[in-house]
BAFI-3210 file (N, C-alpha, C; in Angstrom, 3 decimals, decimal comma, padded with zeros to 6 digits):
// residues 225
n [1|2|3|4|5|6|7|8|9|10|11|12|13|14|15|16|17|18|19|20|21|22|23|24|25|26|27|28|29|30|31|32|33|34|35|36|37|38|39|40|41|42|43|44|45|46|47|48|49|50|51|52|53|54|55|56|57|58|59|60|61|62|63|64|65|66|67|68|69|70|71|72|73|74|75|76|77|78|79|80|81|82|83|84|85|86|87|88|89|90|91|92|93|94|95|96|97|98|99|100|101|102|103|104|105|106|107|108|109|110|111|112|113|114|115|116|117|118|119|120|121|122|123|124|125|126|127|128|129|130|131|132|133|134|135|136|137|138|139|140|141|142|143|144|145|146|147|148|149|150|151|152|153|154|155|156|157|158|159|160|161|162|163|164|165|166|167|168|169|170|171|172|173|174|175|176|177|178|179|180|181|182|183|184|185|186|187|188|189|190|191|192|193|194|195|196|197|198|199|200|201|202|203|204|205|206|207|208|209|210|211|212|213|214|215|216|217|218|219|220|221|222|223|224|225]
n.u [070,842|071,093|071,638|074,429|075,711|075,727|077,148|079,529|080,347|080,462|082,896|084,371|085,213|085,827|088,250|089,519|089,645|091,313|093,779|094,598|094,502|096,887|098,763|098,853|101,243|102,487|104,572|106,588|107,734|105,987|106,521|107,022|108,020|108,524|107,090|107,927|106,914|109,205|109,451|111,006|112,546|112,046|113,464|115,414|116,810|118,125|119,256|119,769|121,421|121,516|119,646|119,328|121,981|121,214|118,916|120,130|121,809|119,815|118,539|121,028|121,708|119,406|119,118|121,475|120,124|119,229|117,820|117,094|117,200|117,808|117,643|115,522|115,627|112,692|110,738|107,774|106,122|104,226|100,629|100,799|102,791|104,487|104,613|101,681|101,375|100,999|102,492|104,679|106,141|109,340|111,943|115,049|114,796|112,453|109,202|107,338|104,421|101,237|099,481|098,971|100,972|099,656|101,565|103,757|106,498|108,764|111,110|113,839|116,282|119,599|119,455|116,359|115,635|116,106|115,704|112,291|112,329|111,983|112,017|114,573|114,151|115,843|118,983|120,420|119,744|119,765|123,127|125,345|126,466|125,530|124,683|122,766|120,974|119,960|118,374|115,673|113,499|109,451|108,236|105,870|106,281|108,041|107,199|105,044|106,684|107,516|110,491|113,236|114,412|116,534|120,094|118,967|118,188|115,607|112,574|110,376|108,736|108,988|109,936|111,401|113,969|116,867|117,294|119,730|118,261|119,015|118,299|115,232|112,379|110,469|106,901|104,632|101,688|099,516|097,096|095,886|095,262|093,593|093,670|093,831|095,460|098,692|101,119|102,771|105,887|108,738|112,018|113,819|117,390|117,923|118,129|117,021|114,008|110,804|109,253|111,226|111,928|109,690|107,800|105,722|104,184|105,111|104,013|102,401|103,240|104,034|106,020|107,520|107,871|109,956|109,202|109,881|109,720|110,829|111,765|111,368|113,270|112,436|113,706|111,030|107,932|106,895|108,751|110,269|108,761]
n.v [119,617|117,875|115,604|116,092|117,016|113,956|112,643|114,090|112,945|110,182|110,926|111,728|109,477|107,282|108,224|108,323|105,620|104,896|105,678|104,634|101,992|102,011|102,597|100,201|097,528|095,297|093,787|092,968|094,933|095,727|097,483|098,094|095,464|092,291|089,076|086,006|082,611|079,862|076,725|073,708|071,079|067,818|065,195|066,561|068,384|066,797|066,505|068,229|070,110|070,806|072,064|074,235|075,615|076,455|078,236|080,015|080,820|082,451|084,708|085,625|086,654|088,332|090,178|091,968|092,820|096,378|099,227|097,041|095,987|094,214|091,194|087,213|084,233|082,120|079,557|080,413|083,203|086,360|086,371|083,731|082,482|079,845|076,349|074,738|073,715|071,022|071,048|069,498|071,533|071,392|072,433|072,670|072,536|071,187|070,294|073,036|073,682|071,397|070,177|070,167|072,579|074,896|075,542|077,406|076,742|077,453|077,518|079,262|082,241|083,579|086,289|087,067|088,236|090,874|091,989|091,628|093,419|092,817|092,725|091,611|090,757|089,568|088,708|087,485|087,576|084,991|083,772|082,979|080,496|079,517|076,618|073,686|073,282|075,341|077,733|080,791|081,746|082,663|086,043|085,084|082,343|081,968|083,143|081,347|079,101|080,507|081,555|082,649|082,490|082,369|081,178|078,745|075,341|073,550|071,877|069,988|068,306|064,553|063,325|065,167|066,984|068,414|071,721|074,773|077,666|080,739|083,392|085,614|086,331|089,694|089,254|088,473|089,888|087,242|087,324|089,092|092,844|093,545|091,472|090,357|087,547|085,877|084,534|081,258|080,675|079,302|079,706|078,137|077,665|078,008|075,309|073,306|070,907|071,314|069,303|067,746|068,932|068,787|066,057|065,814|067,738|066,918|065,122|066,926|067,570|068,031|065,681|065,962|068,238|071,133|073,984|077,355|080,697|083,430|086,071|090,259|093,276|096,325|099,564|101,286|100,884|098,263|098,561|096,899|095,679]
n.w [087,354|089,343|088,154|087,102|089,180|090,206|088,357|089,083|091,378|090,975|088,843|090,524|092,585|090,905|090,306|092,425|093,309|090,744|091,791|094,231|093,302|091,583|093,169|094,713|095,772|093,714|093,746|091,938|088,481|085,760|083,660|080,185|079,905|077,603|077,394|076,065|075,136|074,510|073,395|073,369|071,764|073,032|072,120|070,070|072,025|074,524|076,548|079,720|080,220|077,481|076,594|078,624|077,385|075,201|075,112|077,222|075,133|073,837|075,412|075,679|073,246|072,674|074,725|073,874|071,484|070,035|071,688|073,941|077,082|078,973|079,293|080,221|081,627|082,430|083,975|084,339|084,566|086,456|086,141|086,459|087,755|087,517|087,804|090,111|092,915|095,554|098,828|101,734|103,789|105,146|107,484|108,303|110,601|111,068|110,281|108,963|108,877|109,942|107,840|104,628|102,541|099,309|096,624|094,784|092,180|090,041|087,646|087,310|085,571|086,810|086,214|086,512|088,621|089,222|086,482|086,237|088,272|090,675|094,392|096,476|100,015|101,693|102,356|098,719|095,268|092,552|091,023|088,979|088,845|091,075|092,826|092,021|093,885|094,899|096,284|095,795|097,962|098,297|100,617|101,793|101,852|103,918|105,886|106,642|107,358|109,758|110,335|110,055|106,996|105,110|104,047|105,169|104,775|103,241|102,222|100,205|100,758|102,020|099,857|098,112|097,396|099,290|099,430|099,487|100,971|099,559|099,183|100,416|098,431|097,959|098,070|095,109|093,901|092,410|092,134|091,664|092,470|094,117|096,103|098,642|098,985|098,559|096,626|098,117|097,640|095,693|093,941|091,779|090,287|086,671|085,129|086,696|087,362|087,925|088,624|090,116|092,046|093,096|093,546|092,748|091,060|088,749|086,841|085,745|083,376|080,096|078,428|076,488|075,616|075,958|077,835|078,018|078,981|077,784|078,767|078,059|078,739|077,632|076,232|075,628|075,476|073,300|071,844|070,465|068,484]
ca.u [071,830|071,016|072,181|075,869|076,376|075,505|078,090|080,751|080,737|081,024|084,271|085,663|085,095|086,550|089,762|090,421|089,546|091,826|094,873|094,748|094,815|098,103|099,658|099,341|102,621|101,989|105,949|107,165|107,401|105,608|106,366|108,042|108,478|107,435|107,188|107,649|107,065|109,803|109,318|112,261|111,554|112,782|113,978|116,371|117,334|117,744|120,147|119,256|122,843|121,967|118,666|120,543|122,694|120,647|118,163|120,807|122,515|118,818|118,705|122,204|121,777|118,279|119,397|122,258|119,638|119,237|116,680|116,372|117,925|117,898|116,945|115,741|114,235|111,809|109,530|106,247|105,866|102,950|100,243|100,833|104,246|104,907|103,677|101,342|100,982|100,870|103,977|104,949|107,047|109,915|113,540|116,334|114,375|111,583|107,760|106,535|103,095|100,950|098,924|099,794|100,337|099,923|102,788|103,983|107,600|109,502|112,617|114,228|117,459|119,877|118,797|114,952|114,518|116,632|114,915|111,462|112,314|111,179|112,756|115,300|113,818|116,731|119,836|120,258|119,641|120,679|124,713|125,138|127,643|125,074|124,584|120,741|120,349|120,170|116,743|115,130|111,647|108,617|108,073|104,878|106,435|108,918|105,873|104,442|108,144|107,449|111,483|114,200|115,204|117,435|120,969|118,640|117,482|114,249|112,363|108,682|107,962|109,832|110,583|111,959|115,379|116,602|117,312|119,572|117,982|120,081|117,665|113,724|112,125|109,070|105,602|104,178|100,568|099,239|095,289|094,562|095,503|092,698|093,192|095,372|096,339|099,983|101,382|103,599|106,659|110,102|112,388|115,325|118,112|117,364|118,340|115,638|112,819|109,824|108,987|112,265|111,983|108,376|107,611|103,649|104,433|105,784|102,634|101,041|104,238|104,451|107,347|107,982|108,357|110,351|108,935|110,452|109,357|112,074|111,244|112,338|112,744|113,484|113,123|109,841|106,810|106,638|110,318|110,333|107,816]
ca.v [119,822|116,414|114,458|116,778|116,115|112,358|112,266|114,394|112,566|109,023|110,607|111,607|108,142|106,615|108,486|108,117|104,075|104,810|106,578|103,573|100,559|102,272|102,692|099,113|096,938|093,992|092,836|093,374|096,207|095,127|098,309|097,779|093,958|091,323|087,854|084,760|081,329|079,693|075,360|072,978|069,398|067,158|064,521|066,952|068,851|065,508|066,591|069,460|070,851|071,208|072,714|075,538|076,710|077,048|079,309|080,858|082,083|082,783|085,264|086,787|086,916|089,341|091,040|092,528|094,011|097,730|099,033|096,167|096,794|093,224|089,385|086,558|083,129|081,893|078,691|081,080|084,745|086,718|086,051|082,421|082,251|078,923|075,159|075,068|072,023|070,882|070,937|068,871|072,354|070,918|072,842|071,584|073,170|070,430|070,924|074,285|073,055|069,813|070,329|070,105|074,023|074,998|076,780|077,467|076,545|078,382|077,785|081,595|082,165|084,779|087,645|087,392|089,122|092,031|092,111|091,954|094,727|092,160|092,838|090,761|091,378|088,939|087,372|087,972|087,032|083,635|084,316|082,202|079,938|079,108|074,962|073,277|072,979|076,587|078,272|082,004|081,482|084,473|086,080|084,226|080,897|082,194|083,298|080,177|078,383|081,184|082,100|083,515|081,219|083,205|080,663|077,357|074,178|073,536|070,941|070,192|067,128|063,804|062,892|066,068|067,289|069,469|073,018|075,810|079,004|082,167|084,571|085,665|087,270|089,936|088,770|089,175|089,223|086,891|086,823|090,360|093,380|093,663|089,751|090,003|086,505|085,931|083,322|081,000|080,447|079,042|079,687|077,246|077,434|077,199|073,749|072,317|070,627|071,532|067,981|067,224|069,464|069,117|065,249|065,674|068,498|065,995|064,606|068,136|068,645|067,200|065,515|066,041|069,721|071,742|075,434|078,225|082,228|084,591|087,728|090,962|094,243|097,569|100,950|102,062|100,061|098,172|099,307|095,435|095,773]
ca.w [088,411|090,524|087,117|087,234|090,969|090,475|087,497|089,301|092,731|090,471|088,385|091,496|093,096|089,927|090,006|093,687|092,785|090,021|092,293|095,246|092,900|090,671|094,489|095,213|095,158|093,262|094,114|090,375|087,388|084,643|082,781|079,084|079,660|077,044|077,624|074,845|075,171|073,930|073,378|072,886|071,845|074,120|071,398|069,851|073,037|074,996|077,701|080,186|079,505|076,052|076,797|079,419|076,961|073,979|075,998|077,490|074,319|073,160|076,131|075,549|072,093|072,732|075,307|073,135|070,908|070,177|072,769|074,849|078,523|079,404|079,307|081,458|081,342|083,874|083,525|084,360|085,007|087,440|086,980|086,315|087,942|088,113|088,166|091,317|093,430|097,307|099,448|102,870|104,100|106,087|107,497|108,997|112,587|111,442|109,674|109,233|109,218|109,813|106,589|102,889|101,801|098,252|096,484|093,482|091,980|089,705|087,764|086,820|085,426|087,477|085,758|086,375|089,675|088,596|085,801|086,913|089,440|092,205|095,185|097,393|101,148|102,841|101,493|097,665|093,950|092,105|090,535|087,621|090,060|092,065|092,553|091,700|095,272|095,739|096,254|096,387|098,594|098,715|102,088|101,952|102,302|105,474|107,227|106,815|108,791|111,019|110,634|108,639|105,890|104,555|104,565|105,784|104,447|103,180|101,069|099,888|100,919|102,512|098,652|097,521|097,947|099,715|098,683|100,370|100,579|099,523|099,336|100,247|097,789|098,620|097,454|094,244|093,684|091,173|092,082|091,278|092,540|095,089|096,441|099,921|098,988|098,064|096,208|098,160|096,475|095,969|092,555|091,563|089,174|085,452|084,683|087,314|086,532|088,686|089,036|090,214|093,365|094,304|092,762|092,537|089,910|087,429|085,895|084,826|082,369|078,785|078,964|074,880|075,476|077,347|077,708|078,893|078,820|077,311|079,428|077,920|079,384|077,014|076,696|075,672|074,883|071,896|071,216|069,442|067,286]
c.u [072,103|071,950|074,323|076,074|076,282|077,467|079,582|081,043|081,117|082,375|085,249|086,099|085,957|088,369|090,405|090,448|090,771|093,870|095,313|095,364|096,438|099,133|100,242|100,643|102,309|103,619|106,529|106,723|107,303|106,223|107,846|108,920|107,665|107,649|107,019|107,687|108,307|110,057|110,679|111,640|112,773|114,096|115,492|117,093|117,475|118,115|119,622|120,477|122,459|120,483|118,975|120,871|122,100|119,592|119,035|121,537|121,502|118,832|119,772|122,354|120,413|118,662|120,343|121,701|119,605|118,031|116,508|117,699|118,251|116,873|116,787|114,936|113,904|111,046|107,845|106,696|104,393|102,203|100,143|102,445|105,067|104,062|103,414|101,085|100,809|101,820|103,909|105,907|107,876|111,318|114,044|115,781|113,013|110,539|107,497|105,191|102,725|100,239|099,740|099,646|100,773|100,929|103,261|105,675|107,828|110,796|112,988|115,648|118,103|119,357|116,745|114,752|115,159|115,860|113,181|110,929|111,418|112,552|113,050|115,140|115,191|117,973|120,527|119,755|120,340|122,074|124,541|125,681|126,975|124,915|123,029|119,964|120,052|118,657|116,021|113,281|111,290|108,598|107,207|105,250|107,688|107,993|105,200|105,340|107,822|109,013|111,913|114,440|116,406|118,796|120,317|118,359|116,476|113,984|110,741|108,186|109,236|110,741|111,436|113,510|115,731|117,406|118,058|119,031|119,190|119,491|116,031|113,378|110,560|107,826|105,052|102,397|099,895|097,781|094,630|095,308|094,723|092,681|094,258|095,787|097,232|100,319|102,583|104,619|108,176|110,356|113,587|115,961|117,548|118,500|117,941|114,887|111,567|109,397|109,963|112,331|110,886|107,767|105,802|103,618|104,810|105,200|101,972|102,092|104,200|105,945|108,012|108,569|109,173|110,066|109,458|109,881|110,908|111,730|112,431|111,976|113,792|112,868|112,034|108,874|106,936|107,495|111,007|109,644|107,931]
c.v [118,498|115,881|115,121|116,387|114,234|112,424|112,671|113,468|111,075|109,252|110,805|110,304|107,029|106,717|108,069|106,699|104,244|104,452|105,439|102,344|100,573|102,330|101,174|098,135|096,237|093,334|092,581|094,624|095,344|096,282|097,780|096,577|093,567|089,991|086,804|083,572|080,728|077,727|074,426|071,427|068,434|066,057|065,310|067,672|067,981|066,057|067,821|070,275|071,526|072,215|074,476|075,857|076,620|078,054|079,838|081,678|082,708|084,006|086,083|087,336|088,386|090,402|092,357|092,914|095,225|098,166|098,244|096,064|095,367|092,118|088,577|085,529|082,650|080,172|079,328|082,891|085,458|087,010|084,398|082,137|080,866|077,496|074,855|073,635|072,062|070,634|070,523|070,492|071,723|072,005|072,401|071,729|071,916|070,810|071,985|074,033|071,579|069,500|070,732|072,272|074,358|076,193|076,658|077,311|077,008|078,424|078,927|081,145|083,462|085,818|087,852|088,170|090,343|092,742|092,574|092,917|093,801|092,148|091,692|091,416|091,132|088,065|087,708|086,944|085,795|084,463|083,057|080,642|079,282|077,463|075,218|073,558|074,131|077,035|079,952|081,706|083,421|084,523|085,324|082,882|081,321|082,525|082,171|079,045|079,539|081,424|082,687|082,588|081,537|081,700|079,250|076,300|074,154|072,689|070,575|069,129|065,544|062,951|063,403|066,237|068,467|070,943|073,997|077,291|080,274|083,546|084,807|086,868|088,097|089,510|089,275|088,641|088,863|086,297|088,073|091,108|093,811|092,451|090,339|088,777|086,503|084,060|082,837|080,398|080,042|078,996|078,917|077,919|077,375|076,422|072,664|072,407|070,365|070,266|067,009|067,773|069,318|067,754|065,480|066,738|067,561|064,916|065,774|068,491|067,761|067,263|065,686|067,314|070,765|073,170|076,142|079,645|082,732|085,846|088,884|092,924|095,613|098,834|101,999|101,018|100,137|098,517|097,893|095,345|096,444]
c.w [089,153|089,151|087,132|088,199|090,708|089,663|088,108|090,658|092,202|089,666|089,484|092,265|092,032|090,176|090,906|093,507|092,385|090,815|093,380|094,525|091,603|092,002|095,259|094,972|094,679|092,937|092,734|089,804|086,106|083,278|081,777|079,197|078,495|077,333|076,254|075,294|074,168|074,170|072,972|073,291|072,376|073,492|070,457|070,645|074,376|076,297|078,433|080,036|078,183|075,858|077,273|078,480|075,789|074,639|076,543|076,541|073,380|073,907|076,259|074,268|071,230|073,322|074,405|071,980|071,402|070,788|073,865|075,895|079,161|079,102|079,927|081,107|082,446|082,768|083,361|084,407|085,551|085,947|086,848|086,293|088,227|087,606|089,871|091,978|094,988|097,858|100,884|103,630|105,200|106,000|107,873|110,494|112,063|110,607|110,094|109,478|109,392|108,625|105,632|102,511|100,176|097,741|095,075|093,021|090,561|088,931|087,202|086,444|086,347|086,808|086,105|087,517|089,469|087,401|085,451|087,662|090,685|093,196|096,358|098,920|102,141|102,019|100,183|096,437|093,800|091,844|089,743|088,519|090,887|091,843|092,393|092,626|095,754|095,604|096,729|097,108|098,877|100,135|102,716|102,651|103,526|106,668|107,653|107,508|109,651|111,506|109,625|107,914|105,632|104,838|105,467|104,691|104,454|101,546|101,391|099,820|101,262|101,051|097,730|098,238|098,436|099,501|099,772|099,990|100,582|099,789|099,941|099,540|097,793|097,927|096,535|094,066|092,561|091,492|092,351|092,270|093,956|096,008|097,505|099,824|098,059|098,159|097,264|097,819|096,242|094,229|092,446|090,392|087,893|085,476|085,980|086,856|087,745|089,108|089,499|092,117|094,216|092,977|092,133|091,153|088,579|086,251|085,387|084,233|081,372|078,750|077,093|074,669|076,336|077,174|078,419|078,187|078,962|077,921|078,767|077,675|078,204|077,149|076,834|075,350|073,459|070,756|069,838|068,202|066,130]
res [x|x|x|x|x|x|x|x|x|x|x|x|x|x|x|x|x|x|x|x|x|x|x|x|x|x|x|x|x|x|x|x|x|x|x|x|x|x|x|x|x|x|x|x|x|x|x|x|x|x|x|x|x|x|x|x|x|x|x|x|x|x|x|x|x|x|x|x|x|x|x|x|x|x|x|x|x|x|x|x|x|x|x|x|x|x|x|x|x|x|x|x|x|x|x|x|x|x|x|x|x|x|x|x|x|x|x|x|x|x|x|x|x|x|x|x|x|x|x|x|x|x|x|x|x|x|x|x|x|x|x|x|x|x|x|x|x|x|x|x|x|x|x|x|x|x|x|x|x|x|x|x|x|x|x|x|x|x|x|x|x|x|x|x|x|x|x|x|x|x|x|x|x|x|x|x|x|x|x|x|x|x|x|x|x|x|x|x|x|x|x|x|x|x|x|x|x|x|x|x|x|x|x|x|x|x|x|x|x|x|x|x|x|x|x|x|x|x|x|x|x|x|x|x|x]
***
């Protein structure tokens, strides 16, 4: 009897475990995505023009498979959303902080936060239209200016350039499901180069390759395969 009670009071403890950590947001839908690395060598894709639109008609050319609901390219995806580095946070109102804060950068094509199912808290999504200079930041990094971004200026250090924001996008968590820390985060344009917006980034990239993730979202699991 003691060994039954032990066992039933640990599956109930399991499930309710189970029932909390399926409730948590983790600021995307992973469900019936896949992700591909997709490499382009720098020597025959010289130009970033010529880079853009061969990944872009790689991406329209998937999407418009049977099953598959949509396409999107990103440089990273959660939980390694990004190349991560140290940022000066400055707006046009002045330094958000006096210390270096770490953050993660991002380039996405319009379709990724749609895609994703990550939600736009303030502002909206890229549009294809949009200029280089344009920028979606996480809530994370607006808390950390301590305002709205939404429609400001903002740049990652006195060497970087500077970026308007269009949108903030809500926080996704990429250190576990149980971690209250949230990545902070800003996404550019595809056809930036992470080491272009945030210079200290620009030594941890092989400059021979250019990688990008093909994200792609369809109807059932494994509907590719």
């Amino acid at each position: 009897v003691g060994l039954a009670v032990v066992l039933l009071v640990g599956g109930a403890l399991m499930v309710r475990t189970f029932v909390k950590l399926n409730a948590v947001d983790i600021g995307f839908d992973p469900e019936n995505v896949l992700a591909v690395t997709v490499g382009l060598d720098r020597q025959r894709y010289a130009s970033e023009p010529s880079r853009v639109d061969f990944l872009e008609h790689v991406a329209s050319d998937v999407a418009g498979l049977p099953r598959v609901t949509g396409g999107a390219l990103a440089a990273g995806i959660p939980p390694a959303p990004g190349t991560r580095g140290l940022a000066e946070l400055e707006t046009d109102a002045g330094r958000c902080v006096g210390d270096a804060t770490s953050i993660v950068a991002n380039v996405v094509g319009s379709a990724y936060f749609g895609l994703m199912g990550m939600r736009i808290v303030d502002g909206r999504p890229f549009r294809d239209d949009d200029p280089r200079n344009s920028a979606v930041v996480s809530r994370s990094l607006e808390r950390v200016c301590g305002d709205s971004l939404a429609g400001r200026r903002i740049r990652l250090g006195p060497q970087s350039p500077w970026m308007r924001v269009v949108g903030v996008a809500a926080d996704v968590k990429s250190f576990g499901i149980t971690s209250e820390a949230q990545d902070v985060a800003m996404y550019v344009p595809l056809g930036n180069d992470p080491g272009s917006v945030l210079p200290m980034m620009a030594t941890l990239h092989d400059r021979r390759v250019e990688a990008r993730r093909l994200i792609i979202r369809a109807e059932r699991p494994l509907a590719l395969v």
